[in-house]
mmCIF file of the N, C-alpha and C atoms, coordinates in Angstrom:
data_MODEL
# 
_entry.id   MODEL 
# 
loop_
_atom_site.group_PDB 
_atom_site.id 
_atom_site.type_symbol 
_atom_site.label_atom_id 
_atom_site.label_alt_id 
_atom_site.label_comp_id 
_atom_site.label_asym_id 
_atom_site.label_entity_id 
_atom_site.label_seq_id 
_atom_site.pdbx_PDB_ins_code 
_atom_site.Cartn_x 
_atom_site.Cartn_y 
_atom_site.Cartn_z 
_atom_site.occupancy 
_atom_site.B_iso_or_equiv 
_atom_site.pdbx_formal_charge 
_atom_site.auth_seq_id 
_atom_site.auth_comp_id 
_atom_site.auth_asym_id 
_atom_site.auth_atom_id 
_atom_site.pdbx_PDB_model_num 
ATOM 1  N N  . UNK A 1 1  ? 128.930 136.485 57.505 1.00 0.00 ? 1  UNK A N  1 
ATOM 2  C CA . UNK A 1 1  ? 127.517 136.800 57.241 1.00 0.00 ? 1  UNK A CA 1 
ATOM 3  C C  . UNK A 1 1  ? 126.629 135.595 57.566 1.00 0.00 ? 1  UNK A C  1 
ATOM 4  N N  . UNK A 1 2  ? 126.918 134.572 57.111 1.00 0.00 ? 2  UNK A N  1 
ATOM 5  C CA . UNK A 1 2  ? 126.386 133.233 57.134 1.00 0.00 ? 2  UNK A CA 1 
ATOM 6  C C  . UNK A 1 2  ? 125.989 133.084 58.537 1.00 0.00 ? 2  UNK A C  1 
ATOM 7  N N  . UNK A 1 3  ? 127.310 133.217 59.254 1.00 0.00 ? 3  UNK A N  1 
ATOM 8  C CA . UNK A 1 3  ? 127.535 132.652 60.577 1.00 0.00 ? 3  UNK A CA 1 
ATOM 9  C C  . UNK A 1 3  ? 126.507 133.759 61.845 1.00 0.00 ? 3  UNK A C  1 
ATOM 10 N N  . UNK A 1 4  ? 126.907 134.916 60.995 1.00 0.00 ? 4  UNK A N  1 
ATOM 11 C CA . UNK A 1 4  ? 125.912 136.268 62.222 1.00 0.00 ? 4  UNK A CA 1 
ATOM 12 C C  . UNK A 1 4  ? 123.911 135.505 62.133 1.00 0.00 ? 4  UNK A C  1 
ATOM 13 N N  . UNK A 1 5  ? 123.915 134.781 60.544 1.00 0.00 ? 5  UNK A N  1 
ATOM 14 C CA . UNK A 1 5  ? 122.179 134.604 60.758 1.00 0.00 ? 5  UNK A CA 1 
ATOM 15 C C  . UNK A 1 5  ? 122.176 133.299 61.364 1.00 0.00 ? 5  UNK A C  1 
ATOM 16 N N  . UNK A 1 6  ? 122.714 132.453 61.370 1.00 0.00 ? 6  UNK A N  1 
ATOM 17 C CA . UNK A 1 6  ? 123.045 131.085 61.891 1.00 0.00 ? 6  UNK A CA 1 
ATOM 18 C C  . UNK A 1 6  ? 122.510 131.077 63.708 1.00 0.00 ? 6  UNK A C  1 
ATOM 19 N N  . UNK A 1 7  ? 123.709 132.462 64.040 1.00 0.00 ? 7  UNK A N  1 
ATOM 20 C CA . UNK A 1 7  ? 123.724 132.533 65.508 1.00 0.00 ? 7  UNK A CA 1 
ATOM 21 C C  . UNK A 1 7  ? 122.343 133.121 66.009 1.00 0.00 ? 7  UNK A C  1 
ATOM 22 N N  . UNK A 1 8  ? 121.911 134.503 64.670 1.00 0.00 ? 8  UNK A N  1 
ATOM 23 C CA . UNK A 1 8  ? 120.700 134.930 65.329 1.00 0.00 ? 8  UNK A CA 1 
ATOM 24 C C  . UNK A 1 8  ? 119.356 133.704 65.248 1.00 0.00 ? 8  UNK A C  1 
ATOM 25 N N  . UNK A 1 9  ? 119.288 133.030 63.958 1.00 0.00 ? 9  UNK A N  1 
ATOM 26 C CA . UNK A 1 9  ? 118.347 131.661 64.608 1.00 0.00 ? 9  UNK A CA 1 
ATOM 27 C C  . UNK A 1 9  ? 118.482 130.614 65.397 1.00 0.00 ? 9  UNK A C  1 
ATOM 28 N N  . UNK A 1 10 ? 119.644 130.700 66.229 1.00 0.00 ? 10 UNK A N  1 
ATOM 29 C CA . UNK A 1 10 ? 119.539 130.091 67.333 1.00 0.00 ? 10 UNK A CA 1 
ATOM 30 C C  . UNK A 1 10 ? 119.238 130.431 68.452 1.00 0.00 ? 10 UNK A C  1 
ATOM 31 N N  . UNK A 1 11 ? 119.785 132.040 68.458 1.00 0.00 ? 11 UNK A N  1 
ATOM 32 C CA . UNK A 1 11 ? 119.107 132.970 69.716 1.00 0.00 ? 11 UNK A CA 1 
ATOM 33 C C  . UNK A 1 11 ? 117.504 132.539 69.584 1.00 0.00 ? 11 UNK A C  1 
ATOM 34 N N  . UNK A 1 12 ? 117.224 132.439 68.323 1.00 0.00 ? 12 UNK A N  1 
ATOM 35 C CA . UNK A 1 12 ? 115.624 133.252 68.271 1.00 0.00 ? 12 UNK A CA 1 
ATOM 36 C C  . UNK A 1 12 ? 114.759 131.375 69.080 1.00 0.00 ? 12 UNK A C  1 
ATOM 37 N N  . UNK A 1 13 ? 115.630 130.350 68.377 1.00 0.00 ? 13 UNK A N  1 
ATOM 38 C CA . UNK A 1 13 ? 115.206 129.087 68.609 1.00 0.00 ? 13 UNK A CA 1 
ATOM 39 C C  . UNK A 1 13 ? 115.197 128.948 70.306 1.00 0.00 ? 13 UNK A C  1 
ATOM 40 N N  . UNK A 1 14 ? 116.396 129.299 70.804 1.00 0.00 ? 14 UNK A N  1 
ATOM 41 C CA . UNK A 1 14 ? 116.180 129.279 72.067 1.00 0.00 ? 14 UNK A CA 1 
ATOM 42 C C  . UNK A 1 14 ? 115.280 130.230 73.016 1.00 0.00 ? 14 UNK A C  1 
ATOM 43 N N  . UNK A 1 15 ? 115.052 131.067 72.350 1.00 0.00 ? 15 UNK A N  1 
ATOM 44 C CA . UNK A 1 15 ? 113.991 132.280 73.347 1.00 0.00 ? 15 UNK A CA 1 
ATOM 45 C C  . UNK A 1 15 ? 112.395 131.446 73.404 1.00 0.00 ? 15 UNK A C  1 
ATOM 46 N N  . UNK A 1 16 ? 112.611 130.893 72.099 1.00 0.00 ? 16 UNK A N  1 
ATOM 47 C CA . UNK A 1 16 ? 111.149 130.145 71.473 1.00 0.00 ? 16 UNK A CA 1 
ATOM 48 C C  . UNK A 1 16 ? 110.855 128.730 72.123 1.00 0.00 ? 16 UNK A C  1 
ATOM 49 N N  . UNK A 1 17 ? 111.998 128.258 72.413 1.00 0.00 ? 17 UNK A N  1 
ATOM 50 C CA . UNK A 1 17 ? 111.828 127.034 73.173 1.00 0.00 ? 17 UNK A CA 1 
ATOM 51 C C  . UNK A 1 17 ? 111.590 127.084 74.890 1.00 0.00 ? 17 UNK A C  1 
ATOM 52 N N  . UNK A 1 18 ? 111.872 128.330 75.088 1.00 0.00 ? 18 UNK A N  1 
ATOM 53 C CA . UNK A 1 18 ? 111.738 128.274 76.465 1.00 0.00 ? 18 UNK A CA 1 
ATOM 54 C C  . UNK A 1 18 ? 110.410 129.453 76.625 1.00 0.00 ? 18 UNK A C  1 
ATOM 55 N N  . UNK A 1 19 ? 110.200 129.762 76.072 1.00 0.00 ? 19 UNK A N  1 
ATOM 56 C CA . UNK A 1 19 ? 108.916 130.999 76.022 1.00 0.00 ? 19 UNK A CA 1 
ATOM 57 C C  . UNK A 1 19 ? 107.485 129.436 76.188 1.00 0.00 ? 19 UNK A C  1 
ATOM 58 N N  . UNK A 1 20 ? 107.922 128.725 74.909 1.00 0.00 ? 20 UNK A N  1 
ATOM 59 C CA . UNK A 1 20 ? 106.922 127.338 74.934 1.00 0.00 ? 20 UNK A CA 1 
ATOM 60 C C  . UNK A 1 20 ? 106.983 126.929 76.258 1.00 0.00 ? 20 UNK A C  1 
ATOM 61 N N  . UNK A 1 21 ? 107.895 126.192 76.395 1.00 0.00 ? 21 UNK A N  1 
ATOM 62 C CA . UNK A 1 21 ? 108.097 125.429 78.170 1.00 0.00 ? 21 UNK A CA 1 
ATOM 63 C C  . UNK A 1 21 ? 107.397 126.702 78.877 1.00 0.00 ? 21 UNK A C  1 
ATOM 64 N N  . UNK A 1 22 ? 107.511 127.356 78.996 1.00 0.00 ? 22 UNK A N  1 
ATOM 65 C CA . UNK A 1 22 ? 106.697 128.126 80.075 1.00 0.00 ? 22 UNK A CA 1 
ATOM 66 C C  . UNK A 1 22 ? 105.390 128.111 79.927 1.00 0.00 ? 22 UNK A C  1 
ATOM 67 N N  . UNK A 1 23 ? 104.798 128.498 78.611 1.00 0.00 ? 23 UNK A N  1 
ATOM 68 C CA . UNK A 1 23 ? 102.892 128.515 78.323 1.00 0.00 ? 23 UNK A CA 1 
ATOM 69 C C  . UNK A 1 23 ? 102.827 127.033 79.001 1.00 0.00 ? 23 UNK A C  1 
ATOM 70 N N  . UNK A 1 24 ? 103.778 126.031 78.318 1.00 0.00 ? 24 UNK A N  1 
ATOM 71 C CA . UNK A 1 24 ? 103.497 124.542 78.486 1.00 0.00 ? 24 UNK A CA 1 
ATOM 72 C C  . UNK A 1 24 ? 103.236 123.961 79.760 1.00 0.00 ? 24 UNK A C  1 
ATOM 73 N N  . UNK A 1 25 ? 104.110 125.000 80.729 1.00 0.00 ? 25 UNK A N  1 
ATOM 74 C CA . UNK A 1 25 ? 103.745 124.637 82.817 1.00 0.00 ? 25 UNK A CA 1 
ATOM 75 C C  . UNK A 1 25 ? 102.403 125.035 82.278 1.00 0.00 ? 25 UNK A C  1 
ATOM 76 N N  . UNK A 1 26 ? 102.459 126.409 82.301 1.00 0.00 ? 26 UNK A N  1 
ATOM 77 C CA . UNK A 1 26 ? 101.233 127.042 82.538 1.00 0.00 ? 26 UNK A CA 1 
ATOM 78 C C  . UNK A 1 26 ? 100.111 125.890 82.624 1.00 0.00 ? 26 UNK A C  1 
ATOM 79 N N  . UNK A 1 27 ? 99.787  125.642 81.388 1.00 0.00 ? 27 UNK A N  1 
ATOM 80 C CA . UNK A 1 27 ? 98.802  124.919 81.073 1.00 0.00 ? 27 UNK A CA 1 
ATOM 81 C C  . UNK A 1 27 ? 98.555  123.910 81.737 1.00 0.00 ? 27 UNK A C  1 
ATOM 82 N N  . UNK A 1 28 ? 99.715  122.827 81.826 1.00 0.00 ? 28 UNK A N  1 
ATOM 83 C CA . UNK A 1 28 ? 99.829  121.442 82.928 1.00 0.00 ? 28 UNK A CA 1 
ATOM 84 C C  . UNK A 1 28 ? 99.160  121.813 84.290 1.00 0.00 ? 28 UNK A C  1 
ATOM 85 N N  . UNK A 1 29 ? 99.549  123.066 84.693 1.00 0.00 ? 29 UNK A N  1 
ATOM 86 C CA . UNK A 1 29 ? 99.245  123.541 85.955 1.00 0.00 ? 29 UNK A CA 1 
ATOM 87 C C  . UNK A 1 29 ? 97.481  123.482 85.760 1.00 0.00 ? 29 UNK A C  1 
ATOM 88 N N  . UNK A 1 30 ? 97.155  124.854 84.932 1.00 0.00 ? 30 UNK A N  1 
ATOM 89 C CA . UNK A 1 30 ? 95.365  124.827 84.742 1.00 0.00 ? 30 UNK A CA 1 
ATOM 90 C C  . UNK A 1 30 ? 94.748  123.188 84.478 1.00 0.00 ? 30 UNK A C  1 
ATOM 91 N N  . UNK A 1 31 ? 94.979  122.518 83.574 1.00 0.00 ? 31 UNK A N  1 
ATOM 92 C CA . UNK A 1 31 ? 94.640  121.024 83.693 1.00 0.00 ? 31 UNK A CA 1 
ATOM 93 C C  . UNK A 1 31 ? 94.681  120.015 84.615 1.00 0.00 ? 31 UNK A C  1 
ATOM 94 N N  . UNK A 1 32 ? 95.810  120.188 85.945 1.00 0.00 ? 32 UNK A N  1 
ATOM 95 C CA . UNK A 1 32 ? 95.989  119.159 86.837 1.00 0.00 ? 32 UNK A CA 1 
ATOM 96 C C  . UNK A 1 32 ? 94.724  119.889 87.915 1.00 0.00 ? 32 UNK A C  1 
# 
């Protein structure tokens, strides 16, 4: 049980970290 929510907040951490990096080009891009 522990281990199934463990894995799903890491799925969720990684979707979230790379969803960021992407707005984050985005933006670099509109600013440069």
């Amino acid at each position: 049980m522990v281990k199934e929510i463990r894995e799903r907040i890491q799925g969720f951490a990684l979707r979230l970290s790379s969803i960021t990096t992407q707005i984050f080009d985005k933006v670099q891009c509109h600013l440069a």
